[in-house]
C-alpha positions in Angstrom: 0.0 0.0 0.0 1.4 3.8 -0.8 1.3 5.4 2.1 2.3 8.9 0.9 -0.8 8.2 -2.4 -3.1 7.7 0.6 -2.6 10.1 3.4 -4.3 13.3 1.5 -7.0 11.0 1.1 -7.3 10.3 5.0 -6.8 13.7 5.9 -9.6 14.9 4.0 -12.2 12.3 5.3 -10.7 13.4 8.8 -11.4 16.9 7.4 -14.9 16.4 6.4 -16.0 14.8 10.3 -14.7 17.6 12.0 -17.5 19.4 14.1 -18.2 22.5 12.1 -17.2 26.1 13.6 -18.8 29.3 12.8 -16.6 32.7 12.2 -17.7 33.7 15.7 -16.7 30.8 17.6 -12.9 31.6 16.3 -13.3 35.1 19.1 -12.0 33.9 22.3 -13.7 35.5 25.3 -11.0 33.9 27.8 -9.6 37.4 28.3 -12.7 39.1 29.3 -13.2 40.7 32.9 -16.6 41.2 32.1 -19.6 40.8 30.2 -22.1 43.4 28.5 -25.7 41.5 28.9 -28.5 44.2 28.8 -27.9 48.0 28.5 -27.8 50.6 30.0 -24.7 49.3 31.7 -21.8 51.2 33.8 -18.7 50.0 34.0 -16.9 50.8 37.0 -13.8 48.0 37.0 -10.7 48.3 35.1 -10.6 45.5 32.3 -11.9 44.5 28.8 -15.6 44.2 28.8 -17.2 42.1 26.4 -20.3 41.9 24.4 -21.5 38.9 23.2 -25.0 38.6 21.5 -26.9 41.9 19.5 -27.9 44.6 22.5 -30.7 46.7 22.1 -32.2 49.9 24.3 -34.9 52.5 24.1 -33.7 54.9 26.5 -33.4 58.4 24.6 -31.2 60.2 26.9 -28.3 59.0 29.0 -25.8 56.4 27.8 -26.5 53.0 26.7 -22.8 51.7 28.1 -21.0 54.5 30.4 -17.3 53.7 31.8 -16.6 55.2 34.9 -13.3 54.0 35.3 -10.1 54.6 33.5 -8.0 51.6 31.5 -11.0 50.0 30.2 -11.6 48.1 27.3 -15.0 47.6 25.3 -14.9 44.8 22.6 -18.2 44.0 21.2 -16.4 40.8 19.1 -18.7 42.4 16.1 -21.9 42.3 17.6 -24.7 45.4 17.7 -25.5 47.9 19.9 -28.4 49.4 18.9 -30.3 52.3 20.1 -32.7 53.3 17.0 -36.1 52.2 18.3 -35.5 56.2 20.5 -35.9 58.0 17.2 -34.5 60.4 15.4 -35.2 63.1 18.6 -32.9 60.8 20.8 -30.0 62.6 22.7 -28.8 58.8 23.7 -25.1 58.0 23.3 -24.1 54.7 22.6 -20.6 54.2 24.8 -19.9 57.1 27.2 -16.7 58.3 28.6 -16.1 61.7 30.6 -12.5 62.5 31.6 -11.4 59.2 31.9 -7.5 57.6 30.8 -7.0 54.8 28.2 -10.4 53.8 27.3 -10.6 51.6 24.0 -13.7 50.4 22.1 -13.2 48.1 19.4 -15.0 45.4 17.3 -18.1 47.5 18.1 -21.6 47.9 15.5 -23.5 51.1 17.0 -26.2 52.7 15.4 -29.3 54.6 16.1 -28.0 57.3 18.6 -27.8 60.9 18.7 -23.7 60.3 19.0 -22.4 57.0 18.3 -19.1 57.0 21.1 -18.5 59.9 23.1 -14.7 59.4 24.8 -13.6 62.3 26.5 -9.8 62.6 28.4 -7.0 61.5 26.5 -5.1 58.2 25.5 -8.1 56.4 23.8 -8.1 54.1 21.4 -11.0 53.2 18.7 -10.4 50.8 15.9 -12.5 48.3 14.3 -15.5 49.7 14.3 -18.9 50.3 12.2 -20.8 53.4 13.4 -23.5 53.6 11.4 -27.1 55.8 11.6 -26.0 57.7 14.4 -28.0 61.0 14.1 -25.6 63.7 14.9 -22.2 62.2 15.2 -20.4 58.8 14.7 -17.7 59.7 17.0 -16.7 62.3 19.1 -13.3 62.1 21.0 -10.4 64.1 22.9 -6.6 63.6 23.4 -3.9 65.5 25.5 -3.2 68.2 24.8 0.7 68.4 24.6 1.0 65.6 22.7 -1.0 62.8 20.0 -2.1 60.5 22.2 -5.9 58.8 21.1 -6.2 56.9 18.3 -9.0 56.8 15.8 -7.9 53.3 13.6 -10.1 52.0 10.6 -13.0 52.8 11.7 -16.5 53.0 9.5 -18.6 55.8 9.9 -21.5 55.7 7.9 -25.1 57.4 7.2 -24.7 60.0 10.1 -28.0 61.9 10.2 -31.3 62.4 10.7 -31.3 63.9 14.5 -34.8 66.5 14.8 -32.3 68.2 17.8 -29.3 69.3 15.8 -28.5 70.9 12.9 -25.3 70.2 11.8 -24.1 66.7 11.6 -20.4 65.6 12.7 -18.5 61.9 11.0 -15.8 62.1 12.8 -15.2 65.0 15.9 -11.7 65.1 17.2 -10.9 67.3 20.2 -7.3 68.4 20.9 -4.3 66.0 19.6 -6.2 62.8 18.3 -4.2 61.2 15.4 -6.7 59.5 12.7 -6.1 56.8 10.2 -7.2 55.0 7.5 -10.8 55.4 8.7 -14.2 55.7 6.3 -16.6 58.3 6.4 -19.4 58.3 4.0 -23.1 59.7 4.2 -23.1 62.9 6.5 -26.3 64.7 5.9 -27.4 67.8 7.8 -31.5 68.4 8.7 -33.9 69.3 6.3 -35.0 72.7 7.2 -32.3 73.7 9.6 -29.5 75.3 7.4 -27.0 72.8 8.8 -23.6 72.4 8.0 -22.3 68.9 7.2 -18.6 67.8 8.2 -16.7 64.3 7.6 -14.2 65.2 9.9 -14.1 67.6 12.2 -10.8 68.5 13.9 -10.6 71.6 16.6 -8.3 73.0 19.7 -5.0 70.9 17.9 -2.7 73.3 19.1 0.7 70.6 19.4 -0.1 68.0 16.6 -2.1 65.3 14.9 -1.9 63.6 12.2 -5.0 62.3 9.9 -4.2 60.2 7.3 -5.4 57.6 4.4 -8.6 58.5 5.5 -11.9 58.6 2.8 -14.9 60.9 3.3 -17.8 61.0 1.0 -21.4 61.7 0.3 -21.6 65.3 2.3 -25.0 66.6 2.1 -25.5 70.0 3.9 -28.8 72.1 4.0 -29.9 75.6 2.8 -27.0 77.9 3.4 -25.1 75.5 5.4 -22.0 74.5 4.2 -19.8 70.8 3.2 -16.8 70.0 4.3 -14.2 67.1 3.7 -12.3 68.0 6.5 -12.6 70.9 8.9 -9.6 72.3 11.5 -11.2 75.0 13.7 -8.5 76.7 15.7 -6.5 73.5 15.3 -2.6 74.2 14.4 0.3 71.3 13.4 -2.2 69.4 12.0 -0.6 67.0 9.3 -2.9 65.6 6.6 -1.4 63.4 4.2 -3.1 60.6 1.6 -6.6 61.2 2.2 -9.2 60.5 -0.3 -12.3 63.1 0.1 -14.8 63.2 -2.4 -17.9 64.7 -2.5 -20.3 67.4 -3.3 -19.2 70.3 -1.3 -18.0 73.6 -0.6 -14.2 72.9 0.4 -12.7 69.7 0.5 -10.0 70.6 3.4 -10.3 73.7 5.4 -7.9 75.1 8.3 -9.0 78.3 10.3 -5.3 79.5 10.5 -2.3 78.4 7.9 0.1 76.5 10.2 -1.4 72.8 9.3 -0.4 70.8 6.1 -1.8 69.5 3.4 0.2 66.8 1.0 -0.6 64.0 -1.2 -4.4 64.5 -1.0 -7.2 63.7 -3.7 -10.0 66.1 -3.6 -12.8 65.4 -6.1 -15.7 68.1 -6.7 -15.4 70.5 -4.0 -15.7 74.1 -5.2 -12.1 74.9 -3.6 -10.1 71.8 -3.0 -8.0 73.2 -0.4 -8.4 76.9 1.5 -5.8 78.4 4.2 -3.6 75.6 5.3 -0.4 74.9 3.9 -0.6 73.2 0.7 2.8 71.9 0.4 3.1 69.5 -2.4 1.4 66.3 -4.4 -2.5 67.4 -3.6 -4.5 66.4 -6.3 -8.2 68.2 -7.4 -11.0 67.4 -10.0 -13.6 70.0 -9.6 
């Protein structure tokens, strides 16, 4: 008998007996302090908290899942946190954060508040996840201010709208030195009737740094005399954007309040003005 003609064979039938394993069963929850089961929730111990089935809440104010405790981690392994069934007048936010140190949410679906995560302090993290049908803003977060210290990683932030409370609508809002990367930001429509502004990312108060780069925004939509804007620095300074990919219907495609942030290596498409005050320093690229 060939041994070596055979084993293939063998290995395959061995193969085809093994107990099937869904995607999710590959997430390990070993590391977990904690578990997410119902909402609202406060988190008050250091640790990684985990979700681990779809969560749902009605509540239209407050915070579906606040952290009152610094060096905490919130990974939702991919499942939903949903807070839509408030309407489109909910002041809800979906994970909450005030002052705190080293909070990170990752691996997170939230939709259906009036701001998706709300991390103030400095030294967050947030990578991984889908923030979509929020109603005001996806994400709004702060760093240090003397240095880049929170991190806003491939992220999704999509169909931000819809909210009968504000006017203007926010994809991304980044207080003080918050570096961002490689993120998505598509669908940011102000309110119908309110003479909103819409922005895909918001920076403001960068006064020591940040960089935000290979990031696409798309699909601006503001109202009456409101205006669109790829990116926005308000009051921000030493803010480096490099490689970013905005595209949309709009009034300026990047826009600095003052000239001492750069712009390099950017593709603009069908703004009116590409690029107006900052420093354009080289390789930006516009199709009006």
């Amino acid at each position: 008998m060939n041994i070596r003609f055979h084993l293939p064979i063998l290995l395959l039938a061995a193969l085809a007996f093994a107990p099937a394993q869904s995607a999710r069963a590959a997430d390990s929850y070993d590391a977990c302090t904690g578990t997410i089961a119902s909402l609202p929730a406060t988190i008050a111990t250091q640790g990684i908290w985990c979700v681990k089935q779809d969560l749902a809440t009605s509540i239209t104010s407050g915070n579906a899942i606040t952290i009152n405790t610094n060096n905490v981690t919130i990974d939702c392994n991919h499942f939903h946190v949903d807070g839509s069934s408030a309407g489109t007048g909910t002041t809800a936010i979906g994970i909450y954060a005030s002052s705190r140190t080293k909070v990170t949410v990752r691996r997170c679906s939230i939709g259906g508040f009036y701001v998706g995560v709300k991390l103030t302090g400095n030294a967050h993290v947030v990578v991984g996840n889908a923030l979509v049908g929020n109603t005001q803003s996806g994400l709004v977060i702060e760093g240090a201010i003397a240095k880049s210290d929170s991190q806003v990683e491939d992220n999704r932030v999509l169909d931000t709208g819809g909210s009968t409370v504000a006017a203007s609508v926010y994809g991304i809002y980044a207080h003080q030195a918050v570096d961002l990367t490689g993120n998505t930001v598509s669908g940011v429509t102000a309110r119908t009737g309110g003479n909103g502004s819409a922005y895909g990312i918001y920076t403001t108060g960068t006064t020591h740094g940040a960089t935000l780069r290979n990031n696409r925004v798309t699909d601006l939509h503001k109202d009456g005399t409101g205006h669109a804007y790829g990116i926005y620095n308000d009051t921000s300074t030493h803010v480096i954007m490099r490689g970013n990919d905005i595209s949309s219907t709009g009034d300026i495609g990047i826009y600095c309040t003052t000239g001492l942030s750069a712009a390099r290596d950017n593709v603009i498409h069908d703004f009116t003005t590409a690029i107006s005050n900052c420093d354009d320093v080289a390789g930006n690229f516009h199709t009006p």
